[in-house]
C-alpha positions in Angstrom: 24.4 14.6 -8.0 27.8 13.4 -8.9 27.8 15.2 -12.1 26.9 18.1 -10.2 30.4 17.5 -7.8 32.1 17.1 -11.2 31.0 20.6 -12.4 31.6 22.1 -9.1 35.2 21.3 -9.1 36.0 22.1 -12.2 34.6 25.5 -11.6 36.4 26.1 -8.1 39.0 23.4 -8.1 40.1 25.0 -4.6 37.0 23.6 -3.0 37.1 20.0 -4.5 38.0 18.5 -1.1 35.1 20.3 0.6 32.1 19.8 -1.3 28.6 18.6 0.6 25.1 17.8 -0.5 22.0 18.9 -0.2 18.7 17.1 -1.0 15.5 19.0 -0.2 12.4 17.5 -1.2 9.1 18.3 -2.7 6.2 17.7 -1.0 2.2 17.1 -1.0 -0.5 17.5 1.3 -3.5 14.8 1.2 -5.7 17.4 3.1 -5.0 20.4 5.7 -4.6 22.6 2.2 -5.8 26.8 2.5 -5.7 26.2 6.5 -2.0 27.0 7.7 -2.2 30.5 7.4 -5.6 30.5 9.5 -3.4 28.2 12.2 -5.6 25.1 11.1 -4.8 21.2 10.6 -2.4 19.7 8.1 -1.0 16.4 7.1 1.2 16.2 4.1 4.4 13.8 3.2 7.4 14.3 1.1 8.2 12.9 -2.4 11.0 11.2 -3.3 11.9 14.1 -6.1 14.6 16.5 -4.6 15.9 20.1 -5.5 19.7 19.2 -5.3 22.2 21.5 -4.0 25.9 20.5 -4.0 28.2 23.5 -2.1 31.3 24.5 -0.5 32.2 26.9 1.9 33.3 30.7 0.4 35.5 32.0 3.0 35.5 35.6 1.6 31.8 36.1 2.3 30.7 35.3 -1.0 27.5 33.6 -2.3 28.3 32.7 -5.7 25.6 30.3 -7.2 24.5 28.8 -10.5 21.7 27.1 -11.4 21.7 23.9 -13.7 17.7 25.2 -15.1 17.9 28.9 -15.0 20.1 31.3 -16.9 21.9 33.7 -14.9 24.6 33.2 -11.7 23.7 34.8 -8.2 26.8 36.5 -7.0 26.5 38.6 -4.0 28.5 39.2 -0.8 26.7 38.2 2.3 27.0 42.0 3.6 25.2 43.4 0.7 22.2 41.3 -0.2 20.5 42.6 -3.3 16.6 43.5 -3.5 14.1 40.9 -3.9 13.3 41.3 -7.5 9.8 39.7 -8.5 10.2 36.0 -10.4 14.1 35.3 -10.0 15.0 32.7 -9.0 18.2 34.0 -7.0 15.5 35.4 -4.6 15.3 32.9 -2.2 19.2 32.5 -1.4 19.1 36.8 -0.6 16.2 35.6 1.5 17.5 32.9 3.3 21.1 35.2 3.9 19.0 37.7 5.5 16.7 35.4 7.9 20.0 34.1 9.1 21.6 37.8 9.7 18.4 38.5 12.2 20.0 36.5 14.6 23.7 35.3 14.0 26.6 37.2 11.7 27.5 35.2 8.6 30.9 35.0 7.9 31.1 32.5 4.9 29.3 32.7 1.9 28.4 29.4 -0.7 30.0 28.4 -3.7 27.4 26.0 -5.4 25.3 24.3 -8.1 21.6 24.1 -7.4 19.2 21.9 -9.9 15.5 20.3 -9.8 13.3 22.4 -11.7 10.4 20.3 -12.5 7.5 21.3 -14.4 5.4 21.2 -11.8 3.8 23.9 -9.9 2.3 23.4 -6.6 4.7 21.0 -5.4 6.5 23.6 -3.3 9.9 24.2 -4.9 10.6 27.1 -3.4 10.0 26.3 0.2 12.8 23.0 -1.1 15.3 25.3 -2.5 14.9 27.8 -0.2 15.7 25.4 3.0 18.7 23.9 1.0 20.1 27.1 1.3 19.1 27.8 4.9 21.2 24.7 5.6 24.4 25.0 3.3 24.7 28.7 4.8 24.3 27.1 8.4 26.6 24.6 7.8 29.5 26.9 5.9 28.9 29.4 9.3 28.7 26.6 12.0 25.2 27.1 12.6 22.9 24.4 14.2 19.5 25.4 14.6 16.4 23.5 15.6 13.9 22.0 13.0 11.3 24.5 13.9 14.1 27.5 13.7 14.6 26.0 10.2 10.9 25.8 9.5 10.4 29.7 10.5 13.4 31.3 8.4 12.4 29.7 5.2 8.3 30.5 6.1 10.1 34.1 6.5 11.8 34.1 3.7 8.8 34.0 1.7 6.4 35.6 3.5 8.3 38.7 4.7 11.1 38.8 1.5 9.6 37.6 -1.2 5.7 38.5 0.3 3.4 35.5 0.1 1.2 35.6 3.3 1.2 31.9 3.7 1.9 29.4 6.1 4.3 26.7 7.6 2.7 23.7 5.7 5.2 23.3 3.1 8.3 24.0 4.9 7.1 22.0 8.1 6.7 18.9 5.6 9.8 19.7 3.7 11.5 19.8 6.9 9.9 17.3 9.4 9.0 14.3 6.5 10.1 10.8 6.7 9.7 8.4 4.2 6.8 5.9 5.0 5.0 8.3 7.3 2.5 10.8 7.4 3.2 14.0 9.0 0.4 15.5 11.1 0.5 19.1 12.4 -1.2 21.8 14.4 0.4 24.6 13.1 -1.3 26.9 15.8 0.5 25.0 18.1 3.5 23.7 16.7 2.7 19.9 18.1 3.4 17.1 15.1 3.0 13.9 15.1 4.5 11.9 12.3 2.2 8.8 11.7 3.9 5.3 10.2 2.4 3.6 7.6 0.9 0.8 8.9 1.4 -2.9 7.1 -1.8 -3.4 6.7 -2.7 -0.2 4.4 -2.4 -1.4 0.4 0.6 -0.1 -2.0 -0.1 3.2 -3.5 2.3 5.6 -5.5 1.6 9.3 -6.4 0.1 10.8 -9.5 1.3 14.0 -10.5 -0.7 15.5 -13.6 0.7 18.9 -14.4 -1.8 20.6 -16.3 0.2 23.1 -18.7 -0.6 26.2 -16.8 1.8 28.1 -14.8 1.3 31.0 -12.9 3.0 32.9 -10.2 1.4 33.0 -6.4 2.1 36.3 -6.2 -0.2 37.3 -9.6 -3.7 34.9 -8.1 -5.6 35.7 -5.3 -3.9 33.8 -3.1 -3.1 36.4 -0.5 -6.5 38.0 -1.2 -7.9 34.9 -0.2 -5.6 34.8 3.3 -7.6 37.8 4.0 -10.9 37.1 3.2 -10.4 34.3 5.9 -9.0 36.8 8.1 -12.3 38.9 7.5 -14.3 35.9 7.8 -12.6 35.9 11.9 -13.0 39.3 12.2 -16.8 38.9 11.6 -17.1 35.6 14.0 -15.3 37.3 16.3 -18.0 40.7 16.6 -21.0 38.5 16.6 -19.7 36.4 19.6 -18.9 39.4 21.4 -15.5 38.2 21.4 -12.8 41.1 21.8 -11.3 42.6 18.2 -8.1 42.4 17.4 -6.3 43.8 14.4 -6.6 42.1 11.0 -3.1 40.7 11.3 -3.3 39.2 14.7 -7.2 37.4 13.5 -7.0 34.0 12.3 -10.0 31.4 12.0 -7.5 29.1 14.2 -8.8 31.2 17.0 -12.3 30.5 16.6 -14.2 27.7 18.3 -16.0 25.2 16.0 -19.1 25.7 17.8 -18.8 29.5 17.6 -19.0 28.9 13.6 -21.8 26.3 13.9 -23.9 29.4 16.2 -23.3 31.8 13.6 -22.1 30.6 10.6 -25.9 31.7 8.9 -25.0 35.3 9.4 -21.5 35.4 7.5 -21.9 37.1 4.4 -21.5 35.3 1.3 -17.8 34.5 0.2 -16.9 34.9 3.9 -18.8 32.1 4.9 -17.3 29.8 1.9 -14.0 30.6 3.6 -14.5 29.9 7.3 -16.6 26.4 6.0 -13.9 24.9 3.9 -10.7 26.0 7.0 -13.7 24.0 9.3 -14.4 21.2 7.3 -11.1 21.0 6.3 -9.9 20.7 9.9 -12.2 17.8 10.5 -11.5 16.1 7.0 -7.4 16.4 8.9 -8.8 14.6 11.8 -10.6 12.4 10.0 -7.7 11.0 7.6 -5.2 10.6 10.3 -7.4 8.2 11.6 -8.0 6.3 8.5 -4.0 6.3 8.1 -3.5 4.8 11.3 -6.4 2.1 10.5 -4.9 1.4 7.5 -7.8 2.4 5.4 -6.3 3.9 1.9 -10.3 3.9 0.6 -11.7 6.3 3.4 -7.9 8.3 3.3 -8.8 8.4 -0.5 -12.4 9.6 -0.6 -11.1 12.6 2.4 -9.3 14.0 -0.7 -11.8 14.2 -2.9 -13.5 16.0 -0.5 -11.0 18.1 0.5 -10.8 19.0 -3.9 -14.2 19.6 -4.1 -14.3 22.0 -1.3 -11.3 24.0 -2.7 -13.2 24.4 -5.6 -16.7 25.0 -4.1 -15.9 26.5 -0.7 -12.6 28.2 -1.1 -12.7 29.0 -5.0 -9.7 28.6 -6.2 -8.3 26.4 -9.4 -8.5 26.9 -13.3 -10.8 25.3 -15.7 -8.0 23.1 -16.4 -7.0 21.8 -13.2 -11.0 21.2 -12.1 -10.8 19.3 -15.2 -8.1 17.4 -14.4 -9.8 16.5 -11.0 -13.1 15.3 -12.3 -10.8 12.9 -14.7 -9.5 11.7 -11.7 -12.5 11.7 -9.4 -13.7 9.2 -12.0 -10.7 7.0 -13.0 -10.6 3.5 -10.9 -7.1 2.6 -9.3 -7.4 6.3 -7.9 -7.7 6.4 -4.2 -8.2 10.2 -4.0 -7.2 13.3 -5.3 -6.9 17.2 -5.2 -4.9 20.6 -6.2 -2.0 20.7 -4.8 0.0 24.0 -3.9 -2.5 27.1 -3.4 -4.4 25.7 -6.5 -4.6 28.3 -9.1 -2.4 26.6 -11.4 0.2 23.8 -11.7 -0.8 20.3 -11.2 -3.4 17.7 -9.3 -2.2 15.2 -7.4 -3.7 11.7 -6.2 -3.2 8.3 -4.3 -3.1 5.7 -6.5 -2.7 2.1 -7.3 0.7 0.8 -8.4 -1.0 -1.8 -11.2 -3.7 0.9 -12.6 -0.7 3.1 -13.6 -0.7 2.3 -17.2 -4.6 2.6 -17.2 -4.7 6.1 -15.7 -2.2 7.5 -17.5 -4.3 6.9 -20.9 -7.7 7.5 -19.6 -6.0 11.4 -18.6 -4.1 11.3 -21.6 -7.1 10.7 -23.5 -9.7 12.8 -22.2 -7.8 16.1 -20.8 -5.9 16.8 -24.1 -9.1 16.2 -26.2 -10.6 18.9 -23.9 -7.2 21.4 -24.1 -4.8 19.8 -27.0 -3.3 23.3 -26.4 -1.3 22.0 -24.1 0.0 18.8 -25.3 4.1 19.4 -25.2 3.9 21.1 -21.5 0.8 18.6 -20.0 2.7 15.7 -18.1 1.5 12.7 -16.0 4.0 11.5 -13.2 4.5 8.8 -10.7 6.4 9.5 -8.0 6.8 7.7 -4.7 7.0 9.1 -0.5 10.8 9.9 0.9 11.9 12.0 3.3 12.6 15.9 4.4 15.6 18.2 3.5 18.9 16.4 4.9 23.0 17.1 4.0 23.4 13.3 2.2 27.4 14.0 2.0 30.2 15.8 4.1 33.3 16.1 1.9 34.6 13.8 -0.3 
């Protein structure tokens, strides 16, 4: 970051005694995935790989921001935030200016540098970036909100600006992490619980295989699936006799396991996929916090493969190139367990994995996905990465 500072100053030397930073972390989730939005079970941790933001306060109610991977500077005035336009990246600092304005005025705007794009989708990089500039613009304006505030105006940043109809997983991990722990969540009720590693559990590092293939949320069926679960509520809901509500106020979360058990036969088709993977996937949640606190990275492991194979079977998302990609993996030894990461229908696996198979991993994928899809040999990409902690100011000032 200090060659960010550097370019900072040199841009507005007028700031160069004010300038703080940001790191905001991407993050993965072992199990709990396709649940949030139906107010399931998650568990997830950060990773020690960061969207960076360095800043000072613009007192003239500017936001004036460049990024260090994308063409283009974002120059607005906090008073006349420009339209969400689909794919730029500018989107979620207009986002994050307007979920601040619905309850405080904003006086001073940002001068900063942002950087961290990684190659990687399904890591969550927007919820990252888009928290980093939740807390520069709180901290230029004097703001101090709670965690959860923090969690709910980035979640309404992109579900109400930029319109993905997800839920809190990836900001409540960005934002509640610490390194060495697991963070565990019911996000119908907003309790969390964040778990510490105990000694007894082996070393593990994780894998990050991107697969080539990158593809916008907003172009899959992500929010088509959010409402085949929603459907899938609807319908429990009528055969119980329970009362209706409208589609946006139904969520599986309201459902009692034993109400699915009962009539979990009559769900039609795809709508019964749906309600058994936010289910199972509840129990898989319940299941590996256990084997966290017991130490047991085997029976953790072997809860994400599960979890991958019903995303695939049960929830039907991925590509041909990422269920790849998890077979490989399913398969590989020195992998503990594995699984799309993100909403799954492009972007990357990731996995648990032993620190001294590394070496041995990395060719066995090499090997056997590019002979499969040697299309995609100069974007494919195998990382190892390692747990840190959620969105924090590192620096006041210099």
């Amino acid at each position: 970051m200090d060659r960010m500072v550097e370019s900072l100053k040199l841009r507005y030397p007028q700031v160069a005694d004010n300038i703080c930073r940001i790191k905001s972390p991407l993050r993965i989730c072992p199990f709990g995935a396709h649940v949030d939005h139906q107010l399931g079970l998650i568990a997830g941790m950060a990773l020690d790989i960061t969207i960076d933001i360095v800043y000072a306060p613009n007192d003239a109610g500017y936001n004036r921001v460049q990024s260090l991977d994308f063409p283009d500077e974002e120059y607005f005035h906090i008073n006349q935030v420009p339209a969400m336009v689909p794919g730029f990246w500018g989107n979620y600092l207009r986002g994050a200016v307007l979920a601040l304005q619905k309850d405080y005025v904003l006086k001073n705007g940002i001068n900063a540098l942002v950087s961290g794009k990684h190659p990687i989708g399904g890591l969550s990089s927007s919820a990252a970036v888009t928290t980093g500039y939740l807390m520069a613009l709180c901290d230029v304006n004097g703001i101090k909100p709670t965690l959860f505030e923090l969690i709910n105006y980035s979640h309404w940043v992109e579900r109400n600006f930029i319109g993905l109809n997800n839920g809190i997983l990836d900001q409540a991990i960005n934002i509640l992490s610490r390194d060495g722990y697991l963070t565990f969540m019911d996000t119908k009720t907003g309790n969390y619980e964040l778990i510490k590693k105990p000694e007894s559990m082996p070393p593990f590092e994780v894998i990050i295989v991107y697969s080539g293939v990158g593809k916008s949320l907003i172009g899959t069926d992500y929010n088509n699936r959010v409402d085949e679960c929603k459907v899938a509520a609807l319908i429990l809901r009528e055969l119980a006799g329970l009362p209706i509500t409208g589609l946006s106020e139904t969520w599986l979360g309201d459902i009692a396991p034993a109400i699915y058990q009962r009539f979990k036969s009559k769900l039609p088709g795809r709508f019964r996929k749906r309600a058994e993977h936010f289910f199972s996937e509840n129990e898989r949640v319940n299941q590996g916090v256990l084997a966290w606190k017991n130490g047991d990275l085997a029976k953790f492991g072997s809860l994400m493969f599960e979890s991958g194979e019903s995303s695939i079977h049960n929830y039907e998302c991925g590509c041909k190139e990422l269920i790849t990609i998890f077979n490989i993996l399913k398969k590989t030894p020195g992998v503990y367990g594995a699984r799309f990461s993100g909403a799954g229908y492009r972007g990357c696996c990731i996995g648990l994995v032993d620190p001294a198979c590394k070496e041995k991993i990395k060719a066995k994928i090499d090997a056997e996905y590019l002979q499969q899809y040697p299309e995609y040999r100069d974007k494919y990409q195998v990382s190892f990465v390692k747990t840190g902690s959620g969105a924090r100011i590192v620096s006041r000032g210099l």
